[in-house]
C-alpha positions as CSV (number, residue, x, y, z in Angstrom):
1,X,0.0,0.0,0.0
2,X,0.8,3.6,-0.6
3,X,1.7,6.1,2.1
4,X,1.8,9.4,1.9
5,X,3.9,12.0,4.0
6,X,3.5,15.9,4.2
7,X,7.0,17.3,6.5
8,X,7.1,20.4,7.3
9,X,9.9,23.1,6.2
10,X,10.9,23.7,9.8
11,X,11.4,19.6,10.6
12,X,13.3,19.6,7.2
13,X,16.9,20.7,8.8
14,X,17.4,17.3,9.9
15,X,17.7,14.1,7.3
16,X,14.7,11.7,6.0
17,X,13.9,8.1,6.2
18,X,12.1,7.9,2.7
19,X,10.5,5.4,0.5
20,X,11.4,5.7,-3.1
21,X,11.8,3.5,-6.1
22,X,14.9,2.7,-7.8
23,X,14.9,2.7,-11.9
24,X,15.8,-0.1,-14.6
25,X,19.0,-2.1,-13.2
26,X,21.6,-4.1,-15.4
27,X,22.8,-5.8,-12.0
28,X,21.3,-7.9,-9.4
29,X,21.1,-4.7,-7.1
30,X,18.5,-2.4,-7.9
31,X,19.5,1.3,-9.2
32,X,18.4,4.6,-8.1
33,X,18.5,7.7,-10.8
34,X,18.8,11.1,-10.2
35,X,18.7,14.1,-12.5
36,X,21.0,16.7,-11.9
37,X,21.3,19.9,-13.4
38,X,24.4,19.8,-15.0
39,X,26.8,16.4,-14.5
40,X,28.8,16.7,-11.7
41,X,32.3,18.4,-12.9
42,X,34.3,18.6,-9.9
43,X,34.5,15.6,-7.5
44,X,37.3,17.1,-4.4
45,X,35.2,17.2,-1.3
46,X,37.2,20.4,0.2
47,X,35.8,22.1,-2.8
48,X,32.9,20.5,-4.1
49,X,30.1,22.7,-3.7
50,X,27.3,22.6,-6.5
51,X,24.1,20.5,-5.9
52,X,25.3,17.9,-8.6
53,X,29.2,17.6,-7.1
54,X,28.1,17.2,-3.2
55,X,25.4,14.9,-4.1
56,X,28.4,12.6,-5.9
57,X,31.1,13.3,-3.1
58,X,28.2,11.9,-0.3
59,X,28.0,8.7,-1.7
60,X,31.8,8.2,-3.1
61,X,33.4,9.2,0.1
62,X,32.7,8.4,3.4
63,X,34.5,10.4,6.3
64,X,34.9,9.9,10.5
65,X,31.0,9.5,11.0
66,X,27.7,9.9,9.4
67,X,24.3,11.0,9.5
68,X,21.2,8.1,9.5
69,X,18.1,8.7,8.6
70,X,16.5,9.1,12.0
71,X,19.5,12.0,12.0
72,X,21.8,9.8,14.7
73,X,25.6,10.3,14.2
74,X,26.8,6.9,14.1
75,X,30.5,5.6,13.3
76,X,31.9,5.5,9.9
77,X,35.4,5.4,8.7
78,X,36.0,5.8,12.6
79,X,35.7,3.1,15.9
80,X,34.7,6.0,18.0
81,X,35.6,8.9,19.3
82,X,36.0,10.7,22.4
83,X,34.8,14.5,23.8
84,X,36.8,16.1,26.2
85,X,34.6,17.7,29.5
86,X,35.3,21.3,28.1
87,X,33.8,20.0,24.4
88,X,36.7,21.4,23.0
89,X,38.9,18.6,22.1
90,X,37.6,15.0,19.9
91,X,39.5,12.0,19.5
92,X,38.8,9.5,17.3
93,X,39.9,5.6,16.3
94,X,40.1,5.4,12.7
95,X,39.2,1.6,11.6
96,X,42.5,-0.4,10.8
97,X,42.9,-1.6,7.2
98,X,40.7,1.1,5.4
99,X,42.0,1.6,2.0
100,X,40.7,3.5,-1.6
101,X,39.2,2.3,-4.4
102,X,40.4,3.6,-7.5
103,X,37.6,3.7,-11.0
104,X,35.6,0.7,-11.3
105,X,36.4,-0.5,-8.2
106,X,39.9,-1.9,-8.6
107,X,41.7,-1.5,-5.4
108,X,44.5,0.5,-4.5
109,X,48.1,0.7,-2.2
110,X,46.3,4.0,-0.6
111,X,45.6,2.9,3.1
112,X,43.4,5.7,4.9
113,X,45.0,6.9,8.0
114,X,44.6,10.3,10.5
115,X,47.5,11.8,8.0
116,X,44.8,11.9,5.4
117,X,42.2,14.2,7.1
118,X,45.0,16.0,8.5
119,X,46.0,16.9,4.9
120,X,42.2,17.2,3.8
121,X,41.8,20.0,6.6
122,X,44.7,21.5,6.1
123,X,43.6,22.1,2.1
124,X,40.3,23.4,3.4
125,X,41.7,26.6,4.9
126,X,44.7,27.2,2.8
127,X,43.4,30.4,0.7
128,X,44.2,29.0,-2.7
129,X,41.7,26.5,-2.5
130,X,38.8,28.7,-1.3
131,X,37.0,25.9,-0.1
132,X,33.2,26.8,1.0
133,X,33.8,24.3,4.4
134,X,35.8,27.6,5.9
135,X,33.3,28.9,7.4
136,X,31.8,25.6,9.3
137,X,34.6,24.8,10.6
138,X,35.9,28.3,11.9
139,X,35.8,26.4,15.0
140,X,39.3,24.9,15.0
141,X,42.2,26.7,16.4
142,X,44.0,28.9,14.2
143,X,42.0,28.2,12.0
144,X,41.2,32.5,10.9
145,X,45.2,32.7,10.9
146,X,46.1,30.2,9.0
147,X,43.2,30.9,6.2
148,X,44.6,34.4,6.1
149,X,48.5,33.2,6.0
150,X,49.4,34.8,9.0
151,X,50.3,31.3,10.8
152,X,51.4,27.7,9.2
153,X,49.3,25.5,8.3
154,X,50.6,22.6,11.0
155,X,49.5,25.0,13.4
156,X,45.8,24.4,12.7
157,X,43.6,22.7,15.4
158,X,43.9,19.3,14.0
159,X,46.4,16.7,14.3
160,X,47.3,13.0,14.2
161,X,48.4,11.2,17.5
162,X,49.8,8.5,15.5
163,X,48.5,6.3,12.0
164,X,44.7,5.8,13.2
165,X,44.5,8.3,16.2
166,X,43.2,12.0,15.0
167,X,42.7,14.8,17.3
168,X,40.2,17.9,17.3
169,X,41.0,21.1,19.0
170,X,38.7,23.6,19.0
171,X,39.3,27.4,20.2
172,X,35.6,27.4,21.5
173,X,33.0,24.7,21.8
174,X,30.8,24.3,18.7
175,X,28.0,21.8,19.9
176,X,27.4,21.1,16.1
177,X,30.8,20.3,15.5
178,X,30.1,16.0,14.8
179,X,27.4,17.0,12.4
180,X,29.6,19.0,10.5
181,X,32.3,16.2,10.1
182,X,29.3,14.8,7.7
183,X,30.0,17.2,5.4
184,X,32.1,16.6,2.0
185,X,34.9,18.9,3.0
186,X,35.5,16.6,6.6
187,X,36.5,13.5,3.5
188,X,39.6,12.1,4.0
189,X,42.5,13.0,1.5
190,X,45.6,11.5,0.6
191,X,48.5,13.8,0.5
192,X,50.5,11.5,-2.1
193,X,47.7,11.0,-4.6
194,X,47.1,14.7,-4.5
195,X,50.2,15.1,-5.5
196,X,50.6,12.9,-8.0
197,X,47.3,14.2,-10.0
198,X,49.3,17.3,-10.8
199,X,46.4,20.1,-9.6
200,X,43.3,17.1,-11.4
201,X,42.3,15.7,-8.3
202,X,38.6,15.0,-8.4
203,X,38.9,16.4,-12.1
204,X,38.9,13.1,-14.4
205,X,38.1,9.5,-12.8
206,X,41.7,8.5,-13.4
207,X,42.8,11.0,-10.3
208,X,39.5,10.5,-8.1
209,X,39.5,8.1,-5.5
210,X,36.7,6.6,-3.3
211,X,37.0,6.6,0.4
212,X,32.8,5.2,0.3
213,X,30.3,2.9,0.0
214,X,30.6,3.5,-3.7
215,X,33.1,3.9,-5.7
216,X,33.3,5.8,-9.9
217,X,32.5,3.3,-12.4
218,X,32.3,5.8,-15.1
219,X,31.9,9.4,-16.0
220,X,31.4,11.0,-19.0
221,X,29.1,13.7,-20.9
222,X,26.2,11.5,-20.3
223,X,26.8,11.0,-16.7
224,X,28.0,10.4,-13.4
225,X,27.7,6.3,-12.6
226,X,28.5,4.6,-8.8
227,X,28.2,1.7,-7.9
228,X,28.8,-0.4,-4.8
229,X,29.2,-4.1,-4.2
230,X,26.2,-5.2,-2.7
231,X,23.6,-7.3,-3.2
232,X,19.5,-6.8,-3.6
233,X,17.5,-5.3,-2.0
234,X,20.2,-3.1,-0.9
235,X,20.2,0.0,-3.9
236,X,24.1,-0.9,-6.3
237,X,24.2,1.8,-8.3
238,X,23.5,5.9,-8.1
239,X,23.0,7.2,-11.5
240,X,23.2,11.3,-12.0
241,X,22.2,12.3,-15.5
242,X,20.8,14.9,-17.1
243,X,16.8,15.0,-18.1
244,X,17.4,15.5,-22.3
245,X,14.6,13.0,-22.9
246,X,12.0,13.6,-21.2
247,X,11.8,17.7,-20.5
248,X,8.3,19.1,-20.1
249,X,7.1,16.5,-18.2
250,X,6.4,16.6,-14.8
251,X,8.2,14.9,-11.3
252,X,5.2,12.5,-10.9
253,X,5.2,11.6,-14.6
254,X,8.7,11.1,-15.1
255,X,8.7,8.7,-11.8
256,X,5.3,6.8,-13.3
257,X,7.6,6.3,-16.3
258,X,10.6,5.2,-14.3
259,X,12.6,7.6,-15.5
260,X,14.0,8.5,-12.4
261,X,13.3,7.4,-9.1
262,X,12.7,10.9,-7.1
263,X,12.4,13.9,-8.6
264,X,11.7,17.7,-7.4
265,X,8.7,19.6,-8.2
266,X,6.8,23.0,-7.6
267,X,4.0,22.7,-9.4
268,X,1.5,22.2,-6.9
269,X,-0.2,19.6,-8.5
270,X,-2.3,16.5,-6.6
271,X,-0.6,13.2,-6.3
272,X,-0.6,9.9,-4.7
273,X,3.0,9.7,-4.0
274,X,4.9,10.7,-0.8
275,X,6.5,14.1,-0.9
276,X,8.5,16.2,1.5
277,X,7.7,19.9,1.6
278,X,10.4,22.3,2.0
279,X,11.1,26.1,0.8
280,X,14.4,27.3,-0.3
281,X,14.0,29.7,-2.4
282,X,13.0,33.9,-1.6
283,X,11.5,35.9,-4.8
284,X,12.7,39.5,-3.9
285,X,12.6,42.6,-5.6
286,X,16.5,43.8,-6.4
287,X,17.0,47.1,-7.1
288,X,20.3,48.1,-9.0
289,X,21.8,50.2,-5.7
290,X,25.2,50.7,-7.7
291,X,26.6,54.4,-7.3
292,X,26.1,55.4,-10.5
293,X,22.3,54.2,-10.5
294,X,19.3,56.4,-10.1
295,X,18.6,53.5,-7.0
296,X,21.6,54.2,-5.2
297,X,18.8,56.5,-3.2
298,X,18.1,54.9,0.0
299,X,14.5,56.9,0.4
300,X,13.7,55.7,-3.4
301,X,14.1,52.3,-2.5
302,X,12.1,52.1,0.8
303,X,9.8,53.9,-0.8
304,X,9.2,51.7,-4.0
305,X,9.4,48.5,-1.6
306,X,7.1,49.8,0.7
307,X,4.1,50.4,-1.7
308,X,5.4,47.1,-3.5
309,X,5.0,45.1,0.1
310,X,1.5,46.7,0.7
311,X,0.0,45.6,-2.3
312,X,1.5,41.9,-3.1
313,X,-1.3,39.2,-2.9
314,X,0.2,35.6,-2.3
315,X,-1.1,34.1,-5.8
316,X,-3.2,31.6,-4.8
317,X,-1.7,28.2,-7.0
318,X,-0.6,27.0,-3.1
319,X,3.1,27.2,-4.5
320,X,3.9,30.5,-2.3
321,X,4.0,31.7,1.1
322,X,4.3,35.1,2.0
323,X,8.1,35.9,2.8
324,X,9.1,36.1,7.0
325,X,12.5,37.3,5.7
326,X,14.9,37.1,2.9
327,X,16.2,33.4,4.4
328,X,13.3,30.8,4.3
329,X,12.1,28.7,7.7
330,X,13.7,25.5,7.1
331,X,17.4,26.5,7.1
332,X,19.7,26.1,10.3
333,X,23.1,27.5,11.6
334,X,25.1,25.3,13.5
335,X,21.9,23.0,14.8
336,X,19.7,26.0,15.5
337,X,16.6,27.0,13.7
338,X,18.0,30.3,12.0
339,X,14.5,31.9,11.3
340,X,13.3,30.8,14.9
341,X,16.4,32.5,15.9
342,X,16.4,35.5,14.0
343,X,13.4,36.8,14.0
344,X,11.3,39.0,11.4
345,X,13.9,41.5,10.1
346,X,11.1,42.7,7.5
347,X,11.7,46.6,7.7
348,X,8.8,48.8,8.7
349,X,8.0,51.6,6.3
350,X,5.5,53.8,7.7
351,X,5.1,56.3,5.1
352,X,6.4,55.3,1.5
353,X,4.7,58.2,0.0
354,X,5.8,60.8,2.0
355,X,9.2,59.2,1.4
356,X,8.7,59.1,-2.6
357,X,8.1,62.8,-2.7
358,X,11.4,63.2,-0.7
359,X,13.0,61.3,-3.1
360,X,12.1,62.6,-6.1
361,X,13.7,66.1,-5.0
362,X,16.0,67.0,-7.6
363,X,14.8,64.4,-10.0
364,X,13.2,64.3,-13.8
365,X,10.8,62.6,-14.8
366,X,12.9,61.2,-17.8
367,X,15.3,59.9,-15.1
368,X,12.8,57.4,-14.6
369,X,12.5,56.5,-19.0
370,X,15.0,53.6,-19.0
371,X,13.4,51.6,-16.3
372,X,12.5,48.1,-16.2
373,X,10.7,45.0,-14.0
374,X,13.1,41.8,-15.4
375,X,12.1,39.0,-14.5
376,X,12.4,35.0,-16.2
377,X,10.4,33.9,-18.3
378,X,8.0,31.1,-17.4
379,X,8.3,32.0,-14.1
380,X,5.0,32.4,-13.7
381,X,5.1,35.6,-12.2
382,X,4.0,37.9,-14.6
383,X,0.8,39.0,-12.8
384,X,2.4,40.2,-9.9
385,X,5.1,42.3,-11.7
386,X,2.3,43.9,-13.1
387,X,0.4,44.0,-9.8
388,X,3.9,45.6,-8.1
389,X,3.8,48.1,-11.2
390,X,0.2,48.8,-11.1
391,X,0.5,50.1,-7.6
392,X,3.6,52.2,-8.3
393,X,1.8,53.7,-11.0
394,X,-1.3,54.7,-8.7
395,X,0.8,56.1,-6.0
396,X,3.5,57.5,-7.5
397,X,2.5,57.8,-11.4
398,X,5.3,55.6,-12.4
399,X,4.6,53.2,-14.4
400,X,7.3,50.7,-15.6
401,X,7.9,48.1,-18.5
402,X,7.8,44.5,-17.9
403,X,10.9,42.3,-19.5
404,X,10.8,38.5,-19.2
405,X,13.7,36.9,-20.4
406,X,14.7,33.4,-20.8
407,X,16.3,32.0,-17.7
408,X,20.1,31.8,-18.9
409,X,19.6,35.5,-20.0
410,X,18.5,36.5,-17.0
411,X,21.1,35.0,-14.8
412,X,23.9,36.6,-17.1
413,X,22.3,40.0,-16.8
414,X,21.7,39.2,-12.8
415,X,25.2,38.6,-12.3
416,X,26.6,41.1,-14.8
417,X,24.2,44.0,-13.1
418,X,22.6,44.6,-16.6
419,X,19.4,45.3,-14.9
420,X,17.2,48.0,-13.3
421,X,14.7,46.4,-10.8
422,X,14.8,42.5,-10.9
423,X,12.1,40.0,-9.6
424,X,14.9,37.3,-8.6
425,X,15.0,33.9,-7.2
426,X,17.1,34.7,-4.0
427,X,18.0,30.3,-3.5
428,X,19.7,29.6,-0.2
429,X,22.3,27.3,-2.3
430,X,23.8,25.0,0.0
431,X,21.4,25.3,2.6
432,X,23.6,28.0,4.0
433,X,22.9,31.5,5.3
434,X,26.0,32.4,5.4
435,X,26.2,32.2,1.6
436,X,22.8,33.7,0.7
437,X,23.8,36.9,2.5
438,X,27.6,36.8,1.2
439,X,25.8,37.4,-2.4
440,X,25.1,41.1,-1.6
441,X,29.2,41.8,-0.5
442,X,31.3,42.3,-3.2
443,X,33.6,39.4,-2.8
444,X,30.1,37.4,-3.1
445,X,29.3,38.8,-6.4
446,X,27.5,41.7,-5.8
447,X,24.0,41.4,-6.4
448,X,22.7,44.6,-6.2
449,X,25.7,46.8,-6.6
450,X,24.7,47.8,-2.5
451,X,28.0,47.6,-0.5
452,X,28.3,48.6,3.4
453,X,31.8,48.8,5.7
454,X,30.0,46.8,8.4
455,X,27.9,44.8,6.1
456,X,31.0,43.0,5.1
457,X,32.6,43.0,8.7
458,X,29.4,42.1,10.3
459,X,29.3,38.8,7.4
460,X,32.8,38.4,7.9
461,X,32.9,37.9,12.0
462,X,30.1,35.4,11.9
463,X,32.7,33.1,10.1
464,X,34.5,32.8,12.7
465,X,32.0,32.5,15.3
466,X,29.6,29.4,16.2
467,X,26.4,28.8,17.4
468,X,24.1,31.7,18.8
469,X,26.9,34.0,18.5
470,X,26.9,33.2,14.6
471,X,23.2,33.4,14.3
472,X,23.4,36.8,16.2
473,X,25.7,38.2,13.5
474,X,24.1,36.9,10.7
475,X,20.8,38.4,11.7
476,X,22.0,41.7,12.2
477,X,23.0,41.6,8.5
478,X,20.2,39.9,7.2
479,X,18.1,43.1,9.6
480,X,20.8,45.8,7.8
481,X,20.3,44.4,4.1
482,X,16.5,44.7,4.3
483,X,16.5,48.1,6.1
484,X,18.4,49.7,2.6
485,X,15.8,47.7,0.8
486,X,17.9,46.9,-1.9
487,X,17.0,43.5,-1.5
488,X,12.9,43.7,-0.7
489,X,11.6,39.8,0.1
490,X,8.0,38.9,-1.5
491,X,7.3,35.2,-1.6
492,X,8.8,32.0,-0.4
493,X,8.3,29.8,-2.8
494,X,7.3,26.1,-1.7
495,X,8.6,23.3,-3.2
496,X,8.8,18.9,-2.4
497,X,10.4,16.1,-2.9
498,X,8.1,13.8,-5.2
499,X,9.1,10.0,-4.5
500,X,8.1,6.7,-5.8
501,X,7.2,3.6,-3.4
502,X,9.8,0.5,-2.2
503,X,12.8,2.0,-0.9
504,X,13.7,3.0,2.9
505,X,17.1,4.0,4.3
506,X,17.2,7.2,2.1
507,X,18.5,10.3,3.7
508,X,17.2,13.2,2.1
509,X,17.9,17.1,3.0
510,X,16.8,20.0,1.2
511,X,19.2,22.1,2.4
512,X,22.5,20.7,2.4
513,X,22.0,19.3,-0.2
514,X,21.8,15.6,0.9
515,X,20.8,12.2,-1.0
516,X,22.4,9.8,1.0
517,X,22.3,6.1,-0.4
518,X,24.3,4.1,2.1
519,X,21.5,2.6,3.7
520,X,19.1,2.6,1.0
521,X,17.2,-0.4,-0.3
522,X,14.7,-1.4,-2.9
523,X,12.0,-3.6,-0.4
């Protein structure tokens, strides 16, 4: 029989136990396909960070422990591990006799020791490699020095006590500090095979090598393949390929025609199959804030965002929410429910008339002639650009053009700041906060062309703290961002995990991102 599950966002920051259906095998295991986006392209852990390439490095490397479904930490490439009564010191007991497996599974001379996450940390924070996994692990000691080359790299809070003994040492507790060793960048990484791939590691399949459950049978234009030695019902085989056959059909069609066995989806529609509900994803207004752009006007902004806020309907297709913030509920910083945390930083704008008319002081009509709303096409949102522009033609009588673009247009012109006023997907890539506000610094792109001294330092310190402290910081910039209103959040927009029946031991999150295989079976 059937079931059917509805999760909530805010339940979502931990991992899944799911039922899915793996697709078409050529072995006695059952397979499980996943469509990606693009094919993976980089497989190194410490630097993997697209959807796609942390999807691959979670199932073709395993580190010290890892996450089950019910979200226990259990043991992995470690026996166990220890915690010091300050919580600022973990020892662990690597398993004896670990070794890689090179492409199809042939084994290799590489034995997996302590040395090897030594190294693999050690790469995270040396400032060439401008790994993302920084930040999470700002807990380690020295860890800000030796990422900005002011102290060595063996000086760095992590160190082996001899072949299978590593040790931890943190500069402050970080009670989320066993969950983070989950992560791709924690993977272990051997120093002389780095070496030897001459700047390629995780490049080709001939310089990768698998530390996992499975291990790189092939890789090529078509697709990433793993597979794993093991036998039905447990799942042999991970497929991540692109959807070239089968586009404009939707997630519960292409699982009815085995296609795939999970797929995402937003369109609302009614199903019989489980799903998991989630939001990552903020549709804001952006206006261009850049110096030499008319929106560099603080009292313009708030006063366009304001009317635009008082006269947004949440369209009614079930696939929005109205937005608590520019981060969605769902997300967490170090274990704690960031939104919970935060708070509502929505700015109050008592009077964005009064504020218009201040703003327009000095300012021609014709100023306003080159103005336009982009926004992507088929994103469905075309009513309420027009709604937004309706309103700032009553109250103000401005009255803008619409442009809808094709998706690949609009992100070049997004990221090249070829725009005016954008209606954007603000996506919390990642699951991290941390990154969704780094987009609006200028070592994070720039998004707006908006820029603030304490912005940055504000972004900046919450690296290097943990827990509330971090929050703390991150919400007063998420609170400063919206107050300039270059950034103005509208909708959440919901999405869910459509999945097909006969397979448990999945771990599935969101926000990560996370598809976990190790434990998965086809019942």
């Amino acid at each position: 029989m059937k079931q059917f599950f509805r999760i909530t966002a805010a339940v979502l920051a931990a991992a899944f136990l799911l039922a899915l259906t793996g697709c078409g095998s050529s072995s006695s295991a059952p397979s499980f396909t996943w469509f990606v986006d693009t094919i993976p392209a980089n497989l190194d852990p410490q630097v993997a960070s697209a959807a796609p390439d942390v999807i691959a490095c979670e199932n073709l490397y395993s580190g010290l422990v890892r996450k089950k479904a019910d979200g226990e930490i259990v043991p992995d490439l470690s026996e166990s591990w220890t915690v010091s009564s300050d919580g600022k010191t973990y020892t662990f007991q690597i398993k004896d006799g670990l070794t890689y497996k090179a492409v199809k599974g042939a084994s290799t001379d590489h034995t997996i020791t302590a040395e090897d996450f030594v190294f693999a940390f050690r790469r995270i924070f040396q400032p060439q490699t401008n790994s993302p996994y920084a930040v999470e692990f700002a807990a380690l000691e020295n860890s800000a020095a030796v990422l900005a080359g002011t102290a060595d790299a063996s000086t760095l809070g992590v160190s082996a006590a001899g072949p299978l003994t590593l040790v931890f040492r943190l500069s402050e507790k970080d009670d989320n500090f066993l969950a983070k060793l989950t992560l791709p960048g924690a993977m272990p990484c051997d120093e002389a095979f780095f070496e030897s791939t001459r700047g390629t590691y995780g490049l080709t399949a001939k310089t990768t090598l698998s530390s996992g459950s499975f291990y790189l049978y092939n890789w090529t234009a078509s697709g990433l393949f793993l597979r794993r030695d093991v036998s039905s019902p447990m799942i042999g085989s991970l497929r991540l390929v692109q959807n070239t056959g089968s586009t404009g059909k939707s997630a519960a069609q292409l699982i009815a025609d085995e296609k795939c066995s999970a797929a995402l989806d937003d369109t609302g529609e009614d199903t019989s199959l489980q799903s998991v509900d989630y939001s990552d994803t903020t549709w804001a207004l952006l206006f261009n804030s850049a110096e030499d752009s008319m929106f560099a006007n603080q009292e313009l902004r708030q006063a366009l965002a304001g009317i635009a806020r008082e006269n947004v309907d949440v369209p009614s297709s079930g696939l929005y929410t109205a937005a608590e913030g520019l981060v969605p509920t769902g997300l967490s910083v170090d274990g704690i429910d960031y939104r919970k945390s935060a708070g509502n930083p929505l700015p109050t704008i008592t009077d964005p008339r009064t504020l218009y008319l201040n703003a327009r002081q000095g300012m021609a009509s014709s100023d306003f002639s080159g103005v336009t709303i982009l926004l992507p096409k088929e994103a469905g949102l075309t009513e309420l650009a027009e709604q937004i522009n309706g309103a700032w033609q009553k109250d103000c009588s401005l009255f803008f053009s619409v442009e809808e673009v094709p998706q690949e247009e609009f992100d070049k012109r997004l990221a090249a700041g070829s725009y005016t006023i954008a209606l954007a997907p603000i996506r919390a890539e990642g699951g991290s906060v941390y990154q969704m506000l780094q987009q609006f610094t200028a070592e994070g792109g720039g998004l707006t062309g908006w820029s603030d001294p304490i912005y940055s330092q504000r972004l900046a310190e919450s690296a290097q703290q943990t827990g509330n402290a971090r929050c703390a910081l991150l919400a007063d910039c998420e609170r400063q961002l919206l107050e300039g209103c270059a950034v103005v959040p509208l909708l959440g927009q919901n999405r869910r995990l459509l999945v097909a029946d006969g397979i448990t031991g999945l771990v599935f999150d969101p926000f990560t991102p996370v598809l976990d295989l190790t434990d998965a079976q086809k019942n």
